[in-house]
N, C-alpha and C positions, 0 to 999 in steps of 0.2 A: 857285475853285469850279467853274469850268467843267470840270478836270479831273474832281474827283470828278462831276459830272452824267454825263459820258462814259463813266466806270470802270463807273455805277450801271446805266446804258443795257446795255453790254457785260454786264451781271450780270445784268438782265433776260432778256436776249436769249437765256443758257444753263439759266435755273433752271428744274427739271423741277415746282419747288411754285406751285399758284395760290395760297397763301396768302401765302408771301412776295411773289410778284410784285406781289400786289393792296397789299403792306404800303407797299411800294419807289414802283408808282405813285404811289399817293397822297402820298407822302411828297414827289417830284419834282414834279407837277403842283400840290399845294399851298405848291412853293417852302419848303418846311422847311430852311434848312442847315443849321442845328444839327442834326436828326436825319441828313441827309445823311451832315453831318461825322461824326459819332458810330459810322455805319456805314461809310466807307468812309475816315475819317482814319486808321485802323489798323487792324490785322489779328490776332486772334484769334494766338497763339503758342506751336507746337508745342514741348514740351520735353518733360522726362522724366515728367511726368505726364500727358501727351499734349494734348487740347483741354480747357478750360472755358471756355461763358461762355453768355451771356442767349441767349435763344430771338429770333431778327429776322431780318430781310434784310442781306447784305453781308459783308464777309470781318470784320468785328470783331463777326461773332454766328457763334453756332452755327445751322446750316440745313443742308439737302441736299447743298446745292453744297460749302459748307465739308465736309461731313463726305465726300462724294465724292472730291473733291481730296484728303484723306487718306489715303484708302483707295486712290489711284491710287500717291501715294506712297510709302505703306507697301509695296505689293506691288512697285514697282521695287528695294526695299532686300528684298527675298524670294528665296528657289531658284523657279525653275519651278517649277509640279507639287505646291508644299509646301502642307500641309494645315494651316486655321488654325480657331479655333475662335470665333465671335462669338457673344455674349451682352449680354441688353439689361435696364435696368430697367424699370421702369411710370412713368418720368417721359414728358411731353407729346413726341411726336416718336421716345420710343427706336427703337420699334418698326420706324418706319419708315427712321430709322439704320441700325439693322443691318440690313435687307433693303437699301439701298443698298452697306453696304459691301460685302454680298457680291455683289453683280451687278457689281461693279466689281473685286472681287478675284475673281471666276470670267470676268471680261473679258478680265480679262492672264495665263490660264492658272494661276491657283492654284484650291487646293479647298477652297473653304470651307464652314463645315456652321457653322447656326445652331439655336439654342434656339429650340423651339416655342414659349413663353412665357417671363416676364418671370423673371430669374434673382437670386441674389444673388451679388454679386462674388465671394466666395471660390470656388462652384462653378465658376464662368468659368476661375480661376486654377490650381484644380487640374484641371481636365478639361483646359487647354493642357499643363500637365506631363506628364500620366497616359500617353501615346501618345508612342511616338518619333516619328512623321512629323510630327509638329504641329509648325509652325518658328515660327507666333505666336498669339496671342489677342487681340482686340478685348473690351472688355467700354464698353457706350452706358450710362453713367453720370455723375452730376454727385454722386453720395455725397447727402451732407448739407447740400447749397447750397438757395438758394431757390427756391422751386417755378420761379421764371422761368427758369432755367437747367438747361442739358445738357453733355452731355460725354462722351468719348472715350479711353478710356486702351488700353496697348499694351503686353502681357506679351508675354515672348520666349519661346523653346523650353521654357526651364527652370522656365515658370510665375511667375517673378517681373516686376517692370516694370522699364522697359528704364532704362537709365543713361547719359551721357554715353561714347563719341561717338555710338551709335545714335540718339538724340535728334537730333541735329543734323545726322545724314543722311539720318533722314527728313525733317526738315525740307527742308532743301534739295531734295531730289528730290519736294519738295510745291511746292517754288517754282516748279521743270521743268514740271508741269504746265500743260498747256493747256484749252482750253475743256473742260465737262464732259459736254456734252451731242453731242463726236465721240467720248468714250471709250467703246470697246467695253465691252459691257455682256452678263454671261452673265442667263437667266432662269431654272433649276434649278438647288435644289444639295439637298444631305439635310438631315434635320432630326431634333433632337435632341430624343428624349420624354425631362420629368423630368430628376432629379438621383440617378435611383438609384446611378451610381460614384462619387461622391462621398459620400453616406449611407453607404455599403460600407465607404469607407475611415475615415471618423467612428467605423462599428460598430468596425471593429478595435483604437484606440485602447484605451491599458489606463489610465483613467484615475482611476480607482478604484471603488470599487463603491457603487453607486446606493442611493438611501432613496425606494423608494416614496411614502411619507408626506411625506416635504419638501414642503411646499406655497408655490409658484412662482407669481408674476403675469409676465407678460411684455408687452410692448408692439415692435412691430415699427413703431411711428411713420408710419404709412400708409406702409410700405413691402414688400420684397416677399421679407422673411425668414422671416414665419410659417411657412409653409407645410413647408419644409422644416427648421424650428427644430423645429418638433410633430412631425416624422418623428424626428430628429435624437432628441430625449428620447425617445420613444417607445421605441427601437432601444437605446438607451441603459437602458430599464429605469425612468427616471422617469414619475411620473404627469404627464399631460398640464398644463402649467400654464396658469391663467385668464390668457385673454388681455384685454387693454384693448377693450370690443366698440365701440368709438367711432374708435380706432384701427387696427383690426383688417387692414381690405380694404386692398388698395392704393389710393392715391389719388393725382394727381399735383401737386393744389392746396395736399395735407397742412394741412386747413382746422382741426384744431385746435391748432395748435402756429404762435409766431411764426417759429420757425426749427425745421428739421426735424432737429436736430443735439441730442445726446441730455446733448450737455455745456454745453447753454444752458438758462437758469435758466429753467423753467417746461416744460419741455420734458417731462420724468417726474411732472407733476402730477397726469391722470391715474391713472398706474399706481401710482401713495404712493398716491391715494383709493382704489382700489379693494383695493391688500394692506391697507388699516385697515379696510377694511370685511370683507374674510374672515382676516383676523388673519394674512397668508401671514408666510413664513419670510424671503422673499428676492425682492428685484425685479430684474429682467435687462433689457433696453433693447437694441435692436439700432438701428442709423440706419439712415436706408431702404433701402442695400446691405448691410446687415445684415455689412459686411466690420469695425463696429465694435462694442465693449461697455461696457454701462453697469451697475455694481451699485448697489443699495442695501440696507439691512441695520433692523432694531428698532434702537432708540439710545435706551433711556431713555426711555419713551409714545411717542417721534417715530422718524423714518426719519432713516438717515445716508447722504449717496450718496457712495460710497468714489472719490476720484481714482484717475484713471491709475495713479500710480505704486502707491500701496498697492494694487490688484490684482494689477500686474506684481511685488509683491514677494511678494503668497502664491501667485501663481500657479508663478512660478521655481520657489520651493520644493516645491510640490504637484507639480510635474514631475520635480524631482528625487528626489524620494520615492521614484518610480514609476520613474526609470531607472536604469540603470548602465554605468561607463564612465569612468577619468579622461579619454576624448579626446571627452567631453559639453562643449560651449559655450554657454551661455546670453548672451545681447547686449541692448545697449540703446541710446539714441541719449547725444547729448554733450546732450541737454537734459535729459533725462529724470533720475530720482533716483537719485545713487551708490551709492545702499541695495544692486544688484544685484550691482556689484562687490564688495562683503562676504559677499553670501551666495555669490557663486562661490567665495571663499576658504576660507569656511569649510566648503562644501561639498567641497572638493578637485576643484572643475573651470575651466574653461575661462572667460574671460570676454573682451567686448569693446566696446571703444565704437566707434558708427558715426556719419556725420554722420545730419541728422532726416530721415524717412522709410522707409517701408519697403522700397525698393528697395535702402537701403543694409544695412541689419538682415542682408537675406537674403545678401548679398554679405560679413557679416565674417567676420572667424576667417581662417583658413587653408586648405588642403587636406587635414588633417589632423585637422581638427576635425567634430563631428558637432554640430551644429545642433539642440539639444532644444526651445528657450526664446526669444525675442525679443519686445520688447513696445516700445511709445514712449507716454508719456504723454497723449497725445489719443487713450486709448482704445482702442487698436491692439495687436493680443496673438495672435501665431502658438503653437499649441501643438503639441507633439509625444513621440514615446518613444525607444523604442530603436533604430527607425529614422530618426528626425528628425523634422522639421516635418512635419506634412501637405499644409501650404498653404505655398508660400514667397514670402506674402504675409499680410496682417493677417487673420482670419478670426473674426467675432462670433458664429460659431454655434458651432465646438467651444471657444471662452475660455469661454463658456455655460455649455457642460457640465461644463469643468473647473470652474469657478467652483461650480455644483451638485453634484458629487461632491467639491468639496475641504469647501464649507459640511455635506452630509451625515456627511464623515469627523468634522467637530469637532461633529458634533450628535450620534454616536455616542460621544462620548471627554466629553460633555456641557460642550463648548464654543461659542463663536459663533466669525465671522468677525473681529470686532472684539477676541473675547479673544486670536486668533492674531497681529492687528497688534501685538497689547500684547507679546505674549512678542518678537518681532521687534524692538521695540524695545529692548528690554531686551540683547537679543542684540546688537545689532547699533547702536543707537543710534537716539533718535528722529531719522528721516528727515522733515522737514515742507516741502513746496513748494508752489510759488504760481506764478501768472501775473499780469505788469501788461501791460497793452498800451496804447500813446500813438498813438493814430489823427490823422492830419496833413492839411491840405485840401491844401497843397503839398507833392507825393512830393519833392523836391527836398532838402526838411530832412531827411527822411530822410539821404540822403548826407550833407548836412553835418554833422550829429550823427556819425554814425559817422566820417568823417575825422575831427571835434574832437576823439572821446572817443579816435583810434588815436595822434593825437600827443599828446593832454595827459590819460592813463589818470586816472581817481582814483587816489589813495593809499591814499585809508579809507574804509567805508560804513558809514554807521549807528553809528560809532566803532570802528569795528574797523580792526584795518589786511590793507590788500589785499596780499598776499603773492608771488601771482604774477598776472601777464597776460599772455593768449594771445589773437593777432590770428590766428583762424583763417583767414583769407586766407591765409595764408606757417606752416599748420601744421609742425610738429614732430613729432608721434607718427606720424606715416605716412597720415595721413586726409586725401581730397582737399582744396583749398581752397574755402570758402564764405567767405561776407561774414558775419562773424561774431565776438563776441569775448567772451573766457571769462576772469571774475574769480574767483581763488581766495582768502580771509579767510584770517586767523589763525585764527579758531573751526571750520574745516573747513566753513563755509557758502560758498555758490557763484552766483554769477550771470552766466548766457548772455542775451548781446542781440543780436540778428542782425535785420534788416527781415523781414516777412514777406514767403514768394513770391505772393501775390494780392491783396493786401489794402495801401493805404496805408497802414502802421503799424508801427512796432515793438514787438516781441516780445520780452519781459523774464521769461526762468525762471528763478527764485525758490528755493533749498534752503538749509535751516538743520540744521545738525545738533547734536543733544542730545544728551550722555550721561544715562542714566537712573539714577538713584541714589533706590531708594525709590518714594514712591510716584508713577506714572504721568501721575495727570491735574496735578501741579506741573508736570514736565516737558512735557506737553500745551502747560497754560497757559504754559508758559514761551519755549517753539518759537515759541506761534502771535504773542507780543507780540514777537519777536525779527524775525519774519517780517513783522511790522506797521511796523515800525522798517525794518527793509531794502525794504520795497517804498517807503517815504518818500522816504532816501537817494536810491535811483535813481532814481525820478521824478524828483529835486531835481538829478538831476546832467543828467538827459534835458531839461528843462524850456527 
């Protein structure tokens, strides 16, 4: 314990925050080691998603110093001279995040230009793209984590977020650093009014043609996508749609919602009361970086909130509608639903799987390939036309629009949303997935469950027999290696189990697939009891 006393002392000695300082004393002089240990037993770890973690003193929280020493390391891995772009949310701290980082990347000779106010990620991602001189982007985010938490992520020139080995040099050149309070520190740099080139490139999208009359509720989750979501439709030709007024401002405590993430149960509660009270069309959901989307739809008196994957499968299509090109590629990840790979086929384009997240989405295909479509089932949905993506990153505000110019095209043809999943499946086969996830107090079962399950696979799930197995560790198709393992059934059903990267648990995606003969809701019912039975199995085999 002595050492960490000394590490804390030394951490004292450099933090430019009286709040942490006052946190860290008290915490020493009241003899805490547990809190001690908690802060200085480990260290916060940078990888390709850059920082997350709780708001405190000490290198295993998010603070000043932590986010300092980043920013010193990021810019050792930079050209001189290179122009980077930082952007913040309305969580507790962002703000003064990124005015850190750039006094520290204008320290070591880069040029950094910050947002005047609080942004949403995708504007961050593409305003890094938009400029040749821009070599990186900062965007002071924790997404849709809990109010206690901040974070730091790190797109490269090309606007998307960085991938192994860049992860791991900036790391290391985070290690090099030294105290924070000798690093040179610039105190001007420019600042950035608004998101008008970004809105610019929104307007361009041809993404089909607006219906005034659609009547839209929206909820930005106390986060800080409104503002430019209402510019966004605006420009776009739609009528302004009612916002949730409870949820509306940014806030950083996000006081009515337990979790600020729009794919947690109670989360759109809100925004369902308020489209029944004006009878809307269609509810949208942005999480507080508004870089994700959430639909929901009428279903028979009640609201239906459509998953990941059934948006990324009318969205693909509503993109391809709208483009052309056999060297069009649309992508998805190895968890997400094979539905898209059918509709590339049968579309006559490009398709590809990446491993989960969006850093890799943006990275598939080829050189060859034009990038229209990319989506991952947590809600994540890059849109694009005939020049590609906009965002080569996840972006909740133009999936939005497409999402409301694809629902107006079938309100015009006097269809729904729900009647276009129906024809899809018919076409293509009912696609049905799930999530289970087995949360563990000892991270440790984690590995052991995954070595059990790599030397003694199942056979059969749910009675089916399991056809093939793939230890994505040592893949096959050409896809880097993750801790990961993918079971394909005799019935064309599929299940990936990989540990989650944040969270003690593992992560079980769920797909069954249906042929549809007749009528719809058998096959419906018949998916979701199949899919009742296979989430069993697996648990039984996890357990």
């Amino acid at each position: 314990m002595s050492d960490l006393r000394r590490a804390a002392e030394e951490w004292l000695a450099q933090d430019p925050d009286p709040e942490t300082r006052a946190e860290l004393r008290a915490i020493l002089d009241g003899g805490d080691d547990a809190a001690l240990a908690d802060r200085f037993g480990a260290r916060l770890e940078f990888g390709t998603a850059g920082l997350r973690g709780e708001l405190g003193a000490g290198p295993n929280r998010m603070n000043r110093v932590t986010v300092m020493r980043a920013a010193a390391g990021l810019a050792a891995c930079l050209p001189p001279g290179g122009r980077v772009i930082v952007g913040f949310d309305a969580r507790h701290g962002s703000r003064r995040f990124a005015d850190d980082t750039a006094a520290v990347l204008s320290g070591a000779g880069l040029r950094p230009e910050v947002f005047a106010e609080p942004v949403p990620t995708p504007v961050l991602a593409h305003f890094t793209r938009a400029f040749d001189d821009v070599v990186a982007g900062v965007m002071v985010t924790a997404s849709h984590n809990p109010p206690r938490d901040n974070g730091y992520k790190v797109y490269w020139a090309d606007g998307a977020q960085i991938v192994p080995p860049t992860d791991t040099e900036i790391s290391a050149a985070i290690d090099a650093v030294g105290r924070v309070d000798e690093l040179p520190l610039g105190t001007a740099w420019p600042v950035h009014q608004g998101a008008d080139l970004y809105l610019d490139a929104v307007s361009s999208l041809h993404l089909g043609t607006p219906d005034p009359s659609l009547s839209i509720v929206y909820t930005p989750l106390h986060g800080v996508g409104r503002d430019v979501l209402l510019a966004a439709f605006d420009r776009a030709g739609f009528a302004a749609p009612a916002v949730v007024a409870e949820q509306a401002d940014p806030d950083p405590d996000f006081p009515t919602v337990a979790f600020p993430n729009p794919e947690e149960p109670g989360a759109l509660d809100l925004a369902l009361a308020l489209a029944r009270e004006c009878g809307a069309d269609l509810v949208i959901a942005n999480d507080p970086d508004a870089d994700r989307c959430a639909v929901a739809v009428p279903d028979a008196g009640g609201w239906r909130v459509l998953t990941g994957d059934e948006v990324g499968g009318l969205l693909a299509e509503h993109v391809l509608h709208h483009t052309t090109g056999h060297d069009r590629l649309i992508a998805t990840t190895i968890v997400s639903s094979s539905l898209l790979g059918s509709i590339a086929a049968a579309h006559g384009v490009r398709f590809a799987e990446s491993l989960t997240g969006f850093k890799w989405i943006m990275r598939a295909g080829g050189p060859s390939d034009r990038l229209v479509f990319g989506y991952e089932e947590a809600l994540g949905y890059s849109v694009g036309d005939d020049h590609g993506v906009l965002v080569n990153d996840k972006d909740g505000i133009t999936a939005a629009i497409a999402v409301a110019a694809l629902a107006a095209r079938a309100r015009r043809d006097g269809r729904t949303l729900l009647d276009l999943l129906d024809d899809q499946a018919r076409r293509y086969g009912l696609h049905a997935t799930a999530q289970l996830s087995i949360r563990v107090d000892d991270p440790s079962l984690i590995t052991t469950t995954m070595t059990r399950l790599r030397a003694a696979p199942p056979t059969d799930l749910a009675g089916h027999t399991v056809e093939s197995f793939d230890d994505l560790a040592s893949p096959s198709d050409g896809l880097p290696p993750t801790d990961g393992l993918r079971f394909r059934l005799a019935t064309g059903s599929r299940v990936v189990i990989r540990p989650s990267g944040t969270e003690p648990k593992l992560k079980c995606y769920l797909e069954v697939v249906q042929p549809v003969h007749g009528d719809i809701a058998t096959a419906r019912a018949r998916a979701a009891s199949e899919l009742d039975a296979l989430r069993e199995a697996v648990s039984a085999v996890l357990s």
